[in-house]
BAFI-3210 file (N, C-alpha, C; in Angstrom, 3 decimals, decimal comma, padded with zeros to 6 digits):
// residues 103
n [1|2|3|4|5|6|7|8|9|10|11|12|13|14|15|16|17|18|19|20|21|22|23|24|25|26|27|28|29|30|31|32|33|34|35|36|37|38|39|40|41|42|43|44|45|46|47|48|49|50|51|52|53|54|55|56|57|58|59|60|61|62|63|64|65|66|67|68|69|70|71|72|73|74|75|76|77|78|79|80|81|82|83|84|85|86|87|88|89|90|91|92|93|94|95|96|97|98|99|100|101|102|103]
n.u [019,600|022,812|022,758|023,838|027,303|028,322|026,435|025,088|022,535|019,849|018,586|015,798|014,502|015,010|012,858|010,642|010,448|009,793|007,352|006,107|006,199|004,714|002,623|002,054|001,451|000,013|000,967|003,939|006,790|009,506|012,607|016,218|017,655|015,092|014,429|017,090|016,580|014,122|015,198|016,893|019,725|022,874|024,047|026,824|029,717|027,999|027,899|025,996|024,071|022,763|021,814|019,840|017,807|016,960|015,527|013,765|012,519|011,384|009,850|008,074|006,941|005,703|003,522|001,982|000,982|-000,442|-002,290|-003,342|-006,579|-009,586|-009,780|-012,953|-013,623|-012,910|-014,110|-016,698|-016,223|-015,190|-018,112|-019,352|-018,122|-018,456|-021,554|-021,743|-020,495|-022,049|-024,104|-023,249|-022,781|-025,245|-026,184|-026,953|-024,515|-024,126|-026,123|-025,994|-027,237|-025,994|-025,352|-023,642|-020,900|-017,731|-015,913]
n.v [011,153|012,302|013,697|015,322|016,680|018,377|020,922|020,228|018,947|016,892|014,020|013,948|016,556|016,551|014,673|016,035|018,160|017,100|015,444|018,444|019,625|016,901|017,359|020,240|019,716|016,390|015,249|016,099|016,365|015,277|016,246|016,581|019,029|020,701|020,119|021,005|023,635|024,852|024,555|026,582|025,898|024,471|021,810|021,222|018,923|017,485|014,310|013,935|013,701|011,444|009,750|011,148|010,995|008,602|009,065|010,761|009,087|007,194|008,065|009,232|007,299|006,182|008,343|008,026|005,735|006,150|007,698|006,237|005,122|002,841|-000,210|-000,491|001,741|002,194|000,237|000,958|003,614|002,574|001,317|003,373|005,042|002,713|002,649|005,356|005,457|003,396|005,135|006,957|005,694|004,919|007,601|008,766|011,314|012,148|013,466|011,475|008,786|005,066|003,334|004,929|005,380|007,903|007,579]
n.w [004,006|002,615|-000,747|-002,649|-002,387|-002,790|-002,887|-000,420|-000,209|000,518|000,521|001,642|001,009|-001,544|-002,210|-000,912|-002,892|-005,249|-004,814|-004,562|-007,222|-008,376|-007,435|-008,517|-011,100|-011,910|-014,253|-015,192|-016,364|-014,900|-013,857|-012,929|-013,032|-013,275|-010,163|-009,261|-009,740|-008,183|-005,879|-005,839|-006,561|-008,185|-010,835|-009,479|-009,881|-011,247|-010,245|-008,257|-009,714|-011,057|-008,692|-008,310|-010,279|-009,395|-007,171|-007,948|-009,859|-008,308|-006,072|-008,340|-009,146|-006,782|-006,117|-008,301|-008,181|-005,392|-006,430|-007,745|-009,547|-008,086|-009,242|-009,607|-010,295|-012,477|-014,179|-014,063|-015,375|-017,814|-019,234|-019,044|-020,876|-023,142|-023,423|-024,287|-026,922|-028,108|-028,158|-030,266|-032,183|-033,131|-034,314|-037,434|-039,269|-041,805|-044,847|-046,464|-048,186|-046,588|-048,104|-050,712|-052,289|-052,028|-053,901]
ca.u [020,842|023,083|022,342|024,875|027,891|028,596|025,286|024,525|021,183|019,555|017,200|014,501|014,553|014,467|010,916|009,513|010,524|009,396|005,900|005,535|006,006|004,021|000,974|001,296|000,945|000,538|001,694|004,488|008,629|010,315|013,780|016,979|017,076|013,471|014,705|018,004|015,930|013,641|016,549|018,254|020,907|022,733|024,576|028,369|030,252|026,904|028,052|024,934|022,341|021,633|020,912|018,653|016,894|016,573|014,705|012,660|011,861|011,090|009,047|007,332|006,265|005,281|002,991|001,023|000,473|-000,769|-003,067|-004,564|-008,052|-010,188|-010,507|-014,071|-014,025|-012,499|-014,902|-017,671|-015,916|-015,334|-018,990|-019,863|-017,935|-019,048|-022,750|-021,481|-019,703|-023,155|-025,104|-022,750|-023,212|-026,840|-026,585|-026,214|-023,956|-024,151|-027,051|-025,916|-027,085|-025,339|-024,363|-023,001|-019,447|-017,390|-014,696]
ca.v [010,789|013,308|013,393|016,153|017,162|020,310|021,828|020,228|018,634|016,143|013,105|014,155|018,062|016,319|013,997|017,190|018,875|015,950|015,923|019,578|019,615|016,739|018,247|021,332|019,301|015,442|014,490|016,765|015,540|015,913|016,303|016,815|020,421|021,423|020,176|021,953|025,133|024,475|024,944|027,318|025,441|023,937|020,362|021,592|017,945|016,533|013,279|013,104|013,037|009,343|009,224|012,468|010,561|007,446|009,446|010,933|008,132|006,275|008,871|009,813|006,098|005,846|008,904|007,646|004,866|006,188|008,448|005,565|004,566|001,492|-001,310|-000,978|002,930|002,311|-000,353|002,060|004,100|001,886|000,830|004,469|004,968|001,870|003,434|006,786|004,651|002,855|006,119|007,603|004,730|005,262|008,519|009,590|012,359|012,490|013,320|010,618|007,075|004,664|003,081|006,128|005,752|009,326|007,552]
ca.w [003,389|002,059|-001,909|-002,865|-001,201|-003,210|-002,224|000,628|-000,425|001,156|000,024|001,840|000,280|-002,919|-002,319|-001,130|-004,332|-006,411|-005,006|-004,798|-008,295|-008,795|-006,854|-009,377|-012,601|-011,880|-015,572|-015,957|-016,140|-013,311|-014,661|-012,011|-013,922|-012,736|-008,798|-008,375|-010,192|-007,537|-004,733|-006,055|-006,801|-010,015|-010,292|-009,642|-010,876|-011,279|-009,753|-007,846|-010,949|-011,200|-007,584|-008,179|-011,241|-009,063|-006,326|-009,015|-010,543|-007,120|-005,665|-008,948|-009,231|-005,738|-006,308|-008,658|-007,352|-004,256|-006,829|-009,236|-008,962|-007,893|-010,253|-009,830|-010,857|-014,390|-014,513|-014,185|-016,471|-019,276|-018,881|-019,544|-022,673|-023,781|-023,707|-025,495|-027,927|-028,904|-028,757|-031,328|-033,701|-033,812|-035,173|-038,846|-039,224|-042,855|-045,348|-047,595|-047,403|-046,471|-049,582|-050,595|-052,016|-052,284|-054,686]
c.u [021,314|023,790|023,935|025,686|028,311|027,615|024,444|023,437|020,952|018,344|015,895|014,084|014,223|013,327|010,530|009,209|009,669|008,103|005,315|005,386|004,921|002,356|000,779|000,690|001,175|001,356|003,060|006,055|009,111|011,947|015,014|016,976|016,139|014,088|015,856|017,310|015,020|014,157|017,294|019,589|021,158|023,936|026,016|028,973|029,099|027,306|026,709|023,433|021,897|021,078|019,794|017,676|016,177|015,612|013,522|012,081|010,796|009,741|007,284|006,129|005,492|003,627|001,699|000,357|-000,479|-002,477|-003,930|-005,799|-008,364|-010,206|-011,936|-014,588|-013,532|-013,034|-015,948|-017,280|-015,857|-016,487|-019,536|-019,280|-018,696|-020,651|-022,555|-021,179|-021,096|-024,176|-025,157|-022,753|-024,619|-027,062|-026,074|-025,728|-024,005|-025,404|-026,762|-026,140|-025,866|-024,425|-023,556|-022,172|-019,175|-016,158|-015,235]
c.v [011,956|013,067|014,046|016,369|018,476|021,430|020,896|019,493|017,112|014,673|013,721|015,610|017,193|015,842|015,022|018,028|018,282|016,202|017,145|019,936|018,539|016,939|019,150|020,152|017,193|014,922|015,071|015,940|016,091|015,515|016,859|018,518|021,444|021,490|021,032|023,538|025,339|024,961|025,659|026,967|024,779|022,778|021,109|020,489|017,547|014,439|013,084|012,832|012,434|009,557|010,194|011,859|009,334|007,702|009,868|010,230|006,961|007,009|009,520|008,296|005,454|006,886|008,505|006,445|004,577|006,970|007,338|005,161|003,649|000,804|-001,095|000,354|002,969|001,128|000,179|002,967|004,158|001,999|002,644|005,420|004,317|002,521|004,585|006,541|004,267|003,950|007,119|006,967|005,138|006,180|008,605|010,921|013,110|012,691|012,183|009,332|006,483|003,826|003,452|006,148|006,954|008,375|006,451]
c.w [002,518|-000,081|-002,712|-002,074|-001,570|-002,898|-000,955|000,938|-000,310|000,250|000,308|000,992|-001,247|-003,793|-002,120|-002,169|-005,002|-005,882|-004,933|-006,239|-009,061|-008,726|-007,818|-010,383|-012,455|-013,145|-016,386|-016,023|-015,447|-014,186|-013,284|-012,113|-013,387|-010,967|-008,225|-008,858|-008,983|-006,152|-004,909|-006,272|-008,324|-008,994|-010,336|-010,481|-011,183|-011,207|-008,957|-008,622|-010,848|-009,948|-007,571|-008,972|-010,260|-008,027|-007,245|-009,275|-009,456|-006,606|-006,709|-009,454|-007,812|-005,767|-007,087|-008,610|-006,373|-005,213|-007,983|-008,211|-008,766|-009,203|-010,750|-010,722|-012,219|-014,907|-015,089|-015,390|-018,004|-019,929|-019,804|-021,126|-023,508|-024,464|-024,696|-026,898|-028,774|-028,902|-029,920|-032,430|-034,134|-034,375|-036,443|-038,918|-040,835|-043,670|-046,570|-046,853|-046,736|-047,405|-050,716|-050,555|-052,524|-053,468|-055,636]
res [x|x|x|x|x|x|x|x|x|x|x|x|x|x|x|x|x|x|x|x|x|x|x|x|x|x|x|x|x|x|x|x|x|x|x|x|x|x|x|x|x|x|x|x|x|x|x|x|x|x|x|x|x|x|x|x|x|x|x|x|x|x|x|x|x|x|x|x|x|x|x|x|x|x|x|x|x|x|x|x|x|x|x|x|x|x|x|x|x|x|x|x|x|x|x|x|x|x|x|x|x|x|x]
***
């Protein structure tokens, strides 16, 4: 579907943008800005922004989507904080008791 008509630019040109950018840096902002920089191009009226944000936004939510993990692996995960969590209580960090107010 044709996105722009002042440059020409296409829907599909614009998902490939969007995940080539989000392959470099998954967490970065994809901004319309970054995509016509991207293409060499700039927004002439910028009448087609929104639909540029709405691909963005579509694509960049489809993405991670496709990239989250199992249920069972941020289970595991938790699970292993949890442990770090109670191995860091056990230690004293300080040479002062514990009853030991500073104020």
């Amino acid at each position: 579907m044709l996105v722009c008509q002042c440059n020409m630019i296409t829907s599909r040109e614009i998902e490939d943008i969007v995940l080539d950018l989000l392959k470099a840096d998954p967490w970065q902002l994809v901004v319309p800005a970054k995509v016509y920089a991207e293409l060499n191009r700039r927004a002439k009226c910028s009448g087609c922004v929104p639909n540029v944000v709405d691909i963005i936004v579509r694509v960049t939510e489809n993405y991670h989507a496709q990239q989250a993990h199992q249920p069972a692996e941020l289970i595991e995960l938790q699970s292993g904080l949890d442990k770090l969590k109670k191995q860091r209580n056990g230690v004293r960090r300080e040479r002062r008791s514990t009853s030991h107010r500073a104020a």
